[in-house]
TORTORMI-791706 format. One record per residue (C-alpha): x, y, z. Coordinates in steps of 0.2 Angstrom, whole numbers. Last residue first. Layout:
residues N
+-------+-------+-------+
|     X |     Y |     Z |
+-------+-------+-------+
|     X |     Y |     Z |
...
+-------+-------+-------+
end
This chain:
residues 461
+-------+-------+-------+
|     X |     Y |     Z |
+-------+-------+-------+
|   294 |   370 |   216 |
|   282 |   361 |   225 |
|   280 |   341 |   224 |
|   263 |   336 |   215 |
|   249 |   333 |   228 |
|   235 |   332 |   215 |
|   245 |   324 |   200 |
|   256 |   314 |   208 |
|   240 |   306 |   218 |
|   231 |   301 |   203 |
|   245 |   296 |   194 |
|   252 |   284 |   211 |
|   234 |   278 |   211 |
|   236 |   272 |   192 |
|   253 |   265 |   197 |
|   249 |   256 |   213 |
|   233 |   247 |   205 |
|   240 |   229 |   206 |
|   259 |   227 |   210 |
|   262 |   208 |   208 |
|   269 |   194 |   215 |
|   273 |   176 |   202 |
|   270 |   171 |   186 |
|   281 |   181 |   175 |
|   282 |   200 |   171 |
|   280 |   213 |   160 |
|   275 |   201 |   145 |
|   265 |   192 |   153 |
|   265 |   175 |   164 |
|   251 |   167 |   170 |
|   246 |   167 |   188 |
|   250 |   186 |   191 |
|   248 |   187 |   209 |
|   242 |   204 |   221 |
|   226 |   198 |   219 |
|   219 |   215 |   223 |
|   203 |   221 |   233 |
|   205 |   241 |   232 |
|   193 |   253 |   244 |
|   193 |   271 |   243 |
|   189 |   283 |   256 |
|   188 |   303 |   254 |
|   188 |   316 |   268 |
|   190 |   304 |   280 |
|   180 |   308 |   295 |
|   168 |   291 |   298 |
|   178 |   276 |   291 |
|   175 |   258 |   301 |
|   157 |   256 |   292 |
|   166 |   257 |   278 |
|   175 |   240 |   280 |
|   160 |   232 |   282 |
|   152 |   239 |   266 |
|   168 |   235 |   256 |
|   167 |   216 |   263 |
|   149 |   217 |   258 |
|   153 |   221 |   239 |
|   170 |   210 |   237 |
|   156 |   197 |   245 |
|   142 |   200 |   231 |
|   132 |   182 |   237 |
|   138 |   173 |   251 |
|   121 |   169 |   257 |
|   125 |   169 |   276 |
|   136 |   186 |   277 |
|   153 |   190 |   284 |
|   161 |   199 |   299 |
|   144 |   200 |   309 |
|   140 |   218 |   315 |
|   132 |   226 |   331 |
|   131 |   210 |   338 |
|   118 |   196 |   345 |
|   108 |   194 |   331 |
|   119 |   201 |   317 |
|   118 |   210 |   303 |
|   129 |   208 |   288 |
|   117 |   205 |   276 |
|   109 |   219 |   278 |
|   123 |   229 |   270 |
|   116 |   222 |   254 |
|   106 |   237 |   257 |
|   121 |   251 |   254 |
|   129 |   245 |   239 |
|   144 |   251 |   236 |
|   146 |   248 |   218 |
|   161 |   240 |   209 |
|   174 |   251 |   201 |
|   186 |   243 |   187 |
|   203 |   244 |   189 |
|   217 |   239 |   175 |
|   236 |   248 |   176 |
|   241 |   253 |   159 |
|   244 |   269 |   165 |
|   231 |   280 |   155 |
|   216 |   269 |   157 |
|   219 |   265 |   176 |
|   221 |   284 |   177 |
|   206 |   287 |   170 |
|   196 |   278 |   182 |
|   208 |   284 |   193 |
|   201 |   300 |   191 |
|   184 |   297 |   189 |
|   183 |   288 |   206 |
|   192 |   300 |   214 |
|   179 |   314 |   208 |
|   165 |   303 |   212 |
|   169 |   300 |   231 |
|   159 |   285 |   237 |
|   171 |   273 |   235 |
|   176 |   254 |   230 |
|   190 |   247 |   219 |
|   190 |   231 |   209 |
|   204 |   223 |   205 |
|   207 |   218 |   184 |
|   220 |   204 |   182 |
|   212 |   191 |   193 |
|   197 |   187 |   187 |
|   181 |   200 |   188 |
|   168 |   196 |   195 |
|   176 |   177 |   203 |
|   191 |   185 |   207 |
|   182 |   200 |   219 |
|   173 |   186 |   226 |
|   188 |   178 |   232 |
|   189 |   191 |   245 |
|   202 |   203 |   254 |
|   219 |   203 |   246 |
|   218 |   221 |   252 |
|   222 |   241 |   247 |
|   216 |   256 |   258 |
|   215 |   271 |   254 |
|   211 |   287 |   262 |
|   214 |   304 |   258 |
|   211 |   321 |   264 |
|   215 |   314 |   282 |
|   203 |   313 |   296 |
|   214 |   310 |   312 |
|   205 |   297 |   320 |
|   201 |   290 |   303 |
|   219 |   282 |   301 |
|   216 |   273 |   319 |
|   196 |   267 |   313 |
|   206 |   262 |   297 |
|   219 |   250 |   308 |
|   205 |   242 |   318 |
|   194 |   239 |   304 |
|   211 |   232 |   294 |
|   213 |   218 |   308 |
|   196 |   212 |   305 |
|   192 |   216 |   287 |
|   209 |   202 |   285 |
|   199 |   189 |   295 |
|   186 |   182 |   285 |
|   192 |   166 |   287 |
|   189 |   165 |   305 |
|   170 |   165 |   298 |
|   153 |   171 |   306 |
|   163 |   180 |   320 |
|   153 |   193 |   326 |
|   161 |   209 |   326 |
|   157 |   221 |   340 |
|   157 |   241 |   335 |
|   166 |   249 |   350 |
|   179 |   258 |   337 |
|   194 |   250 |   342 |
|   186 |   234 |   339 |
|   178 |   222 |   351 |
|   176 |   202 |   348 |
|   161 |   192 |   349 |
|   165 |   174 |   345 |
|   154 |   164 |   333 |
|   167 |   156 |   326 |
|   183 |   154 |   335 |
|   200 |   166 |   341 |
|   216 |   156 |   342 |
|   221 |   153 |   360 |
|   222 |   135 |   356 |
|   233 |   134 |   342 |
|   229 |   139 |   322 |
|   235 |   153 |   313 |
|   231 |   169 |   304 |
|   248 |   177 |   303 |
|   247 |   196 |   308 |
|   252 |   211 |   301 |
|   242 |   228 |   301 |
|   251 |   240 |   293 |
|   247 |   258 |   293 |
|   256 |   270 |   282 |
|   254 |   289 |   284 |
|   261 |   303 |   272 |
|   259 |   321 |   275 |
|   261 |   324 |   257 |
|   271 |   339 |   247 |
|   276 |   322 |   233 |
|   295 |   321 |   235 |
|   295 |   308 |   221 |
|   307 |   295 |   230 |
|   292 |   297 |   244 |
|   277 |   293 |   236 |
|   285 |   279 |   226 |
|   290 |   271 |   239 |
|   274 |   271 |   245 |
|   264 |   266 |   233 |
|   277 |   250 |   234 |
|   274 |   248 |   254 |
|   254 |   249 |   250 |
|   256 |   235 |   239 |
|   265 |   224 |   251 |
|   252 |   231 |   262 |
|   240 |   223 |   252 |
|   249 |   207 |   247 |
|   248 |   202 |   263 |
|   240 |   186 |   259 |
|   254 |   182 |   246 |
|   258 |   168 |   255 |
|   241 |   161 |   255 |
|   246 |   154 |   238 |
|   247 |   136 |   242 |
|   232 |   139 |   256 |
|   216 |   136 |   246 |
|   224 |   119 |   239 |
|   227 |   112 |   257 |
|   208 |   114 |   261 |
|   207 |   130 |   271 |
|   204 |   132 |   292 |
|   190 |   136 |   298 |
|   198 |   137 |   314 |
|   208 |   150 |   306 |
|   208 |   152 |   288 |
|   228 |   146 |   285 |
|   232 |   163 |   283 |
|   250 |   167 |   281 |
|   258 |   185 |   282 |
|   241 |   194 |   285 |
|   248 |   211 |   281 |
|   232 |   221 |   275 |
|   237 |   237 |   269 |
|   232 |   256 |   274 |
|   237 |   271 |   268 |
|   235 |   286 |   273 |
|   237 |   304 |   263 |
|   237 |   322 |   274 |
|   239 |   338 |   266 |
|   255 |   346 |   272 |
|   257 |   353 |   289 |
|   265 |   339 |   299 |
|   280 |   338 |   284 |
|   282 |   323 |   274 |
|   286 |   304 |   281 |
|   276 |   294 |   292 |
|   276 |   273 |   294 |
|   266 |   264 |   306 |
|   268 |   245 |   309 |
|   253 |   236 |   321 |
|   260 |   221 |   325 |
|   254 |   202 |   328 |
|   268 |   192 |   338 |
|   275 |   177 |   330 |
|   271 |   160 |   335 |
|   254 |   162 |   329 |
|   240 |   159 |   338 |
|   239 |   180 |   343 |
|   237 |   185 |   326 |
|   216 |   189 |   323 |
|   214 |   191 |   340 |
|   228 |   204 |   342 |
|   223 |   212 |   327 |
|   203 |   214 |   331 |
|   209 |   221 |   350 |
|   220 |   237 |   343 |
|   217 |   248 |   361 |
|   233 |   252 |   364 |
|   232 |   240 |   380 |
|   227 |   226 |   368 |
|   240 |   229 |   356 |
|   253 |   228 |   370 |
|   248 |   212 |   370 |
|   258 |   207 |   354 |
|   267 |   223 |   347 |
|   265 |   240 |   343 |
|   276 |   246 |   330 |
|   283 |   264 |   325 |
|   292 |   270 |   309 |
|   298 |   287 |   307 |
|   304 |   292 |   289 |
|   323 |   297 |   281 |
|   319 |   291 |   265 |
|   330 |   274 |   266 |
|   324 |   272 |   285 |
|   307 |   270 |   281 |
|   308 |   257 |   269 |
|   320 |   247 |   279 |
|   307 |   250 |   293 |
|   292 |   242 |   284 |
|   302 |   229 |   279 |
|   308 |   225 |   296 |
|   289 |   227 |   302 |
|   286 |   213 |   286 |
|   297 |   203 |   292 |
|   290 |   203 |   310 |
|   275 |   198 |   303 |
|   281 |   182 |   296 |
|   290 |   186 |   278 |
|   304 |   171 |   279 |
|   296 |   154 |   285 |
|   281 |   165 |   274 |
|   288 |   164 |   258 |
|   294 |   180 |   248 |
|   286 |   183 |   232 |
|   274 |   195 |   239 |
|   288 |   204 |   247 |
|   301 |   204 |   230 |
|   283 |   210 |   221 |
|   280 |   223 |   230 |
|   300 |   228 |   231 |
|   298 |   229 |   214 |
|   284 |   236 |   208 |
|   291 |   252 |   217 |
|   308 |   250 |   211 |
|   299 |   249 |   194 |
|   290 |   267 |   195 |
|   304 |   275 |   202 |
|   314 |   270 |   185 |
|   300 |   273 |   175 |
|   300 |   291 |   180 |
|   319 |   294 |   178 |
|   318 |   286 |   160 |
|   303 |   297 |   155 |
|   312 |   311 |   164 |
|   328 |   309 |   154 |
|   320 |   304 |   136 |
|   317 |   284 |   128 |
|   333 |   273 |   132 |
|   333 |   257 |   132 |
|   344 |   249 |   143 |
|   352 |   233 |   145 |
|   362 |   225 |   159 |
|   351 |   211 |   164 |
|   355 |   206 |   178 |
|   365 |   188 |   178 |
|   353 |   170 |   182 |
|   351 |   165 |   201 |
|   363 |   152 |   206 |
|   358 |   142 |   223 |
|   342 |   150 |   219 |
|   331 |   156 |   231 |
|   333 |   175 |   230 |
|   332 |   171 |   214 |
|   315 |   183 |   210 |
|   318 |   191 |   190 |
|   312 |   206 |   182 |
|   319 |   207 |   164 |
|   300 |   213 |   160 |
|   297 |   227 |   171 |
|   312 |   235 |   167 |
|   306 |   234 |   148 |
|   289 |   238 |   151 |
|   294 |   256 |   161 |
|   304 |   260 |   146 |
|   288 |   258 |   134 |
|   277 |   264 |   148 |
|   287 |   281 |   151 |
|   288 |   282 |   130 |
|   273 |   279 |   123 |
|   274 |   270 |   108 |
|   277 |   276 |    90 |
|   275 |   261 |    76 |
|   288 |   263 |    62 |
|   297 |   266 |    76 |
|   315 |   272 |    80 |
|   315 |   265 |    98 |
|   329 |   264 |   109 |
|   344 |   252 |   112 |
|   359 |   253 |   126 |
|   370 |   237 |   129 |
|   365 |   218 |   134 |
|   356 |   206 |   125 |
|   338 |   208 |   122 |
|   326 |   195 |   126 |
|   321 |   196 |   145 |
|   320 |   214 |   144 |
|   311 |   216 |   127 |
|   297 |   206 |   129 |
|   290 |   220 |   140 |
|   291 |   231 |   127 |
|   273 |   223 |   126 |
|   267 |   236 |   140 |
|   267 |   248 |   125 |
|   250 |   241 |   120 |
|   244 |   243 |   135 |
|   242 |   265 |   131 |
|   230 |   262 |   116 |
|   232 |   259 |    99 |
|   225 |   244 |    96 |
|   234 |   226 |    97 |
|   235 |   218 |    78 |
|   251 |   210 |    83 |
|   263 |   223 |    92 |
|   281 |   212 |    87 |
|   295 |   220 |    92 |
|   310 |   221 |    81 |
|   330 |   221 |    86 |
|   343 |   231 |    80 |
|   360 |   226 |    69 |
|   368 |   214 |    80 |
|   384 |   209 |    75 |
|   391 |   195 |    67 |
|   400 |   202 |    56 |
|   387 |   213 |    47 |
|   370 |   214 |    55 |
|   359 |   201 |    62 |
|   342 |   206 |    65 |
|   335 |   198 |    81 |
|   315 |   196 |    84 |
|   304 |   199 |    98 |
|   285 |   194 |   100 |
|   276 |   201 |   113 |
|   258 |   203 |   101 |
|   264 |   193 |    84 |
|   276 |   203 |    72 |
|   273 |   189 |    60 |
|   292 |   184 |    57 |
|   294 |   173 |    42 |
|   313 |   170 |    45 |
|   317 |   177 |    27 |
|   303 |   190 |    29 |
|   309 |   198 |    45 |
|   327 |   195 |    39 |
|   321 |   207 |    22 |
|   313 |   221 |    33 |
|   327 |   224 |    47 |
|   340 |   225 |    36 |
|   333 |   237 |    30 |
|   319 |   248 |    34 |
|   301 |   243 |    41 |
|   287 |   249 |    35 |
|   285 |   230 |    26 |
|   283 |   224 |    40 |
|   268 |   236 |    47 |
|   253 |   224 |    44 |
|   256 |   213 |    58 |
|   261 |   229 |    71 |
|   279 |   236 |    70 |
|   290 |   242 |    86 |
|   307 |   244 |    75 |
|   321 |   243 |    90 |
|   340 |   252 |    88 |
|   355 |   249 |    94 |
|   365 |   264 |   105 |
|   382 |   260 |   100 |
|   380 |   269 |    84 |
|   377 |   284 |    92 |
|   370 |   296 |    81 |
|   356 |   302 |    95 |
|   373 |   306 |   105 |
|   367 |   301 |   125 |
|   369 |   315 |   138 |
|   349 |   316 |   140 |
|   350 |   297 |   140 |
|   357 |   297 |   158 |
|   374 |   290 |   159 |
+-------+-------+-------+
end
């Protein structure tokens, strides 16, 4: 039942006192006196069970620490759905939280990946309840972190690039969209050269996997990820550490799928377009080398400075596609550089774009949502860096320096009719586990853009 049909006397439905440090003694009873007999310090995530009479539960507490008042600090009901039992609870403060983030934080939390397991722990069956469209909102929200994170998580033996075209069309097919590939050589006569070079030493057939969904005459949105299903790093191939987490290299259009899914359970009036390039960066002897020349759609040539710089590669040939037909708005999301981790770790992606008014947008909406960005500049005469001798671009520079800011440059120089751009270079992994989820895949960015777009492209009445 929806909470909009839930009796607020209920006393089936168990309560929860969100209380910050110097907020125990706020707290009413029995939660107040077990706090102080177990010497609970309401620390930051922390969760404590108040037993009632019988045996029973009575309501639960969550501990805020001395966070400030700002929208994360609801994300710390995140505790809350991997350590309350099962049944229906909902907030009655002393601490107000905000309510979508609050119930988002919970579903977030009880997340769990067992595809692998020979026997993966129970759902949770909990819910806490906040109001109808807050609940219905939050629902979306988490299917959406969901299947990003369930793809990211997924090894490569099972999320090759025909994987990810199947979950591409699984997607598609459950809101009614049409999805399209183009596939191994056929890249070449379709004019997609960069991805074919990019995937054709893997065993598997690189792809191009196109998604549309919304009527032709609505204002047009594309998105574009970067589906490198493995990347070894070519013939430059990675140390064995570098590669233990190169599963989550298409962690871009694995974010890009969940922004999606979003999208369209929302009814947003969008002419949506998703364009996956997906390719395993491999090793054999066809694989392309250092130093090649290779053509892109767009008649640039690319030098090769680095096969390891492959994921600008396939995604200029998908963007110069998504430009053809100039939409409103173009994004693009990538787990494109370690540079970007080195600025700014790997909980905060940086975004890229010359449009101002999208940047302050989801600048805000970042804020709003929980969901950390922070713009980095495009800045145009480190472009210089990527000049090359004998080509009209190299795909990486010699010094090395600012290389989330130079793989943005070259990716631009792909976009010529979008009405506005925006570049993200995600991690797409949480290394150490929070609150809202453990170590592991992870949505980065989807929800801010999601607010942004939401709100400009809302669904008509």
């Amino acid at each position: 039942m929806s909470s909009a049909s839930i009796d607020a006397t209920d006393t089936a439905i168990r309560p929860i006192w969100a209380t910050g440090r110097d907020g125990l003694d706020a707290l009413p009873e029995p939660a107040r006196s077990w706090a102080a007999a177990t010497r609970f310090k309401a620390a930051a995530g922390e969760v404590l069970l108040v037993p009632g009479n019988g045996g029973a539960l009575a309501g639960a507490v969550l501990g805020l620490g001395a966070e400030a008042d700002t929208p994360a600090r609801a994300l710390l009901s995140g505790a809350l759905g991997r350590t309350l039992p099962d049944g229906d609870w909902r907030f009655e403060g002393p601490v107000t939280l905000d309510p979508e983030l609050s119930a988002l934080a919970v579903r977030l939390g009880a997340y769990r990946f067992d595809r692998y397991r020979s026997k993966p722990d129970a759902a949770a069956m909990l819910r806490v309840l906040t109001d109808a469209a807050a609940d219905a909102r939050a629902e979306r929200l988490a299917a959406a972190v969901f299947l990003t994170r369930d793809l990211i998580n997924t090894p490569a033996n099972d999320m090759g690039p025909d994987a990810i075209e199947e979950a591409v069309r699984r997607l598609g097919a459950e809101f009614a969209a049409t999805v399209t590939s183009v596939v191994g050589d056929d890249l070449l006569s379709g004019n997609f050269p960069m991805i074919h070079a990019v995937g054709r030493a893997s065993a598997v057939a690189p792809r191009l996997v196109e998604l549309i969904w919304g009527r032709e005459d609505a204002p047009r949105v594309t998105l574009v990820g970067k589906g490198v299903a493995f990347d070894t790093g070519g013939l430059d191939i990675k140390p064995s550490s570098g590669m233990l987490l190169m599963k989550k290299d298409m962690g871009g259009a694995a974010n890009v799928l969940g922004l999606a899914r979003a999208i369209m359970a929302s009814g947003l009036h969008l002419r949506l377009r998703v364009l996956v390039p997906a390719v395993e960066n491999a090793i054999s002897g066809n694989a392309f080398r250092p130093s090649d020349i290779l053509r892109s759609r767009s008649g640039r040539t690319v030098e090769i400075g680095n096969t390891d710089a492959e994921g600008r590669l396939i995604l200029a040939d998908a963007l110069t596609l998504a430009d053809e037909e100039a939409p409103e708005l173009l994004i693009d999301m990538a787990t494109l550089t370690g540079a970007a981790r080195v600025a700014l770790g790997p909980e905060l992606p940086p975004f890229f774009t010359d449009d101002e008014r999208f940047a302050q947008d989801l600048a805000e909406a970042a804020v709003r949502t929980a969901d950390p960005l922070w713009r980095l500049p495009l800045h145009k005469p480190y472009a210089r860096g990527l000049a090359s001798k004998i080509a009209d671009v190299n795909n990486v520079t010699p010094d090395g320096f600012a290389g989330a800011v130079t793989a943005a440059l070259f990716l631009q120089g792909f976009v010529e009719k979008a009405a506005s751009w925006t570049h993200l270079d995600v991690y797409g992994w949480r290394p150490q586990p929070a609150p809202i989820g453990p170590v592991g895949g992870e949505a980065q960015g989807i929800r801010a853009l999601f607010s942004v777009i939401e709100a400009r492209y809302a669904p008509m009445g």
